[in-house]
N, C-alpha and C positions, 0 to 999 in steps of 0.2 A: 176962314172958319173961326167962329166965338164960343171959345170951352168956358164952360163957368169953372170956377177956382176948384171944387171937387176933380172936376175931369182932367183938369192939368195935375193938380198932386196925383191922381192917378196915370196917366201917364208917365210922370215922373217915376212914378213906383216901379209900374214897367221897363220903363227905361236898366232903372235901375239891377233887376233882377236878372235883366237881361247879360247887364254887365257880370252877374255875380254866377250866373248860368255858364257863360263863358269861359268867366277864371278857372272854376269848378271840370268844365269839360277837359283844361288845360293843364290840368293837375296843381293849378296856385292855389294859394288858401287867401280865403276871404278876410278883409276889414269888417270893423264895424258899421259902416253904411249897406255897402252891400248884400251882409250878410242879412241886417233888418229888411233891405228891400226886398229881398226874397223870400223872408218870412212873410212878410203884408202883403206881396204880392200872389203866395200860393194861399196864405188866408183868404183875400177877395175870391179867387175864383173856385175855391170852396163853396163858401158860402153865396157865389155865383149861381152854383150846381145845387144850393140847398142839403149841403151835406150838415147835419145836426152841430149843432155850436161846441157840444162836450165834446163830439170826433173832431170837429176840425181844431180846438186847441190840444187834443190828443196827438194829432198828425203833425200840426205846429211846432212840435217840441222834437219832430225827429227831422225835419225838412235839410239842417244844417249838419252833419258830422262835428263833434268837437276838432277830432283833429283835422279837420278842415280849414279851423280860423285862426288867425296869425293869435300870437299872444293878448291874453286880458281883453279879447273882446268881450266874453262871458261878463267878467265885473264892468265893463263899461254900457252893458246891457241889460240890467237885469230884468229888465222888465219891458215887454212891447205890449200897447194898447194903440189899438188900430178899430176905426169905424169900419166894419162893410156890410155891403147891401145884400140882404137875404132879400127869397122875394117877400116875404111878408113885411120889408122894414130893414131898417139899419140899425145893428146889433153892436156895441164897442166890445172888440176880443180884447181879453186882457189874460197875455201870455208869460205870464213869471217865471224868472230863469229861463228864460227860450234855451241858451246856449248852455243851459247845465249851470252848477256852483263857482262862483271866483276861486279862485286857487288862493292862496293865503302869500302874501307878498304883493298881490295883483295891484293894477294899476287903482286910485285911488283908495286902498289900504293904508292905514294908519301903524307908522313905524316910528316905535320909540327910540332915543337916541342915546338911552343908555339899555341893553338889555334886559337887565335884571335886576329890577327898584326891591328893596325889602318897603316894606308897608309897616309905621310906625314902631322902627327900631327902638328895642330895649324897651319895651312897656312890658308889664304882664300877659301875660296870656294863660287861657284856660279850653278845657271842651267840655261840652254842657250837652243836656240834652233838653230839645223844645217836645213837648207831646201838645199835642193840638186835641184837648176836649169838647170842641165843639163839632157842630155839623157843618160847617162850613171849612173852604179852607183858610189859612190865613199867611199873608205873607210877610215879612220883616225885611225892612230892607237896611241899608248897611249902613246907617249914622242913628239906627233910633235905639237908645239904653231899651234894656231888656226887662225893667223894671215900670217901663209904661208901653209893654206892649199890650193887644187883647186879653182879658184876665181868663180865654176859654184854651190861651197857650199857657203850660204847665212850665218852668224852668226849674231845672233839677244845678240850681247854682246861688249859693249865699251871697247877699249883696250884688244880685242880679241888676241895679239899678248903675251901676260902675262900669259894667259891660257894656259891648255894643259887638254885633257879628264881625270877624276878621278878618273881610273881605274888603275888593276894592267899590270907592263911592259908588254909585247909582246901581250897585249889583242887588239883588232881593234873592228868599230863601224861602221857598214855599213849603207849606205844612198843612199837607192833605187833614181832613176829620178822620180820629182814631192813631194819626200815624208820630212812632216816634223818631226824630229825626235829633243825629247827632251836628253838633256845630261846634268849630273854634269861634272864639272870641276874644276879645283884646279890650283893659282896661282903656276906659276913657278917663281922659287927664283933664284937667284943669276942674270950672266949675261945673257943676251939674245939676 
């Protein structure tokens, strides 16, 4: 028999489901492979049966029990996108967090290796308030002085240009139209 490359990854999926059917009937909890095989594999014959695309990534996200699956599969999964064949066509599902949120520690998480950094010890510091006059909203993000930001944000702080928000790098601070929002900030040193 000559499967074209689709029919074998499908089969494979099967395969695989079948494995993950098994565990499940046996009381084990699933891996990361298995677990996805059996999400793409009851997506396909969803969308087999022509069940609407919003139901079947509805049904998609309950197929698995969390406590089902061994540790950190959830973060080593966050997302499955799988082709399958409705009859009108081939549809990519794209199922975000199938297995729910990563837990905080999870596998690929980012752990710093001292706890608790202070963020530029011994500068000044102040709290200011941004009012945002305009109709849009506007966002600041955390290395730009406060002194060339949009002129439709209000800063309620002398020598606002010596500031910058005092937060960590690549963080921003959004400021709806009409809204006043209070913020620390911390002098910026050297030149400006």
């Amino acid at each position: 028999m000559h499967l074209t490359p689709r029919e074998q990854e499908r089969l494979l999926l099967a395969a695989g489901a079948d494995l993950a059917r098994r565990r499940l009937a046996r009381g084990a909890q699933l891996g990361t492979t298995e677990a996805i095989a059996l999400v793409c594999d009851e997506v396909q014959e969803m969308a087999w049966d022509d069940v609407p695309l919003s139901e079947v990534i509805e049904k998609a996200l309950a197929i698995v029990p969390r406590d089902r699956l061994l540790p950190d599969v959830a973060a080593l999964a966050p997302v499955i996108e799988i082709e399958a064949l409705f009859p009108h066509g081939t549809v990519l599902v794209h199922i975000a967090r199938p297995f729910g949120p990563a837990t905080a520690g999870s596998a690929g998480s980012v752990r710093a290796a001292i706890p608790d950094v202070e963020l530029t010890p011994d500068r000044p510091r102040a709290t200011t308030s941004l009012h945002n006059r305009g109709a849009l909203a506007i966002w600041v993000s955390s290395h730009m002085p406060l002194g060339s930001l949009n002129p439709a944000l209000e800063i309620n702080l002398a020598d606002a240009g010596s500031y910058r928000l005092d937060v960590p790098a690549g963080v921003s601070v959004k400021v709806n139209p009409g809204q006043v929002r209070e913020v620390d900030v911390v002098q910026i040193m050297g030149d400006r």
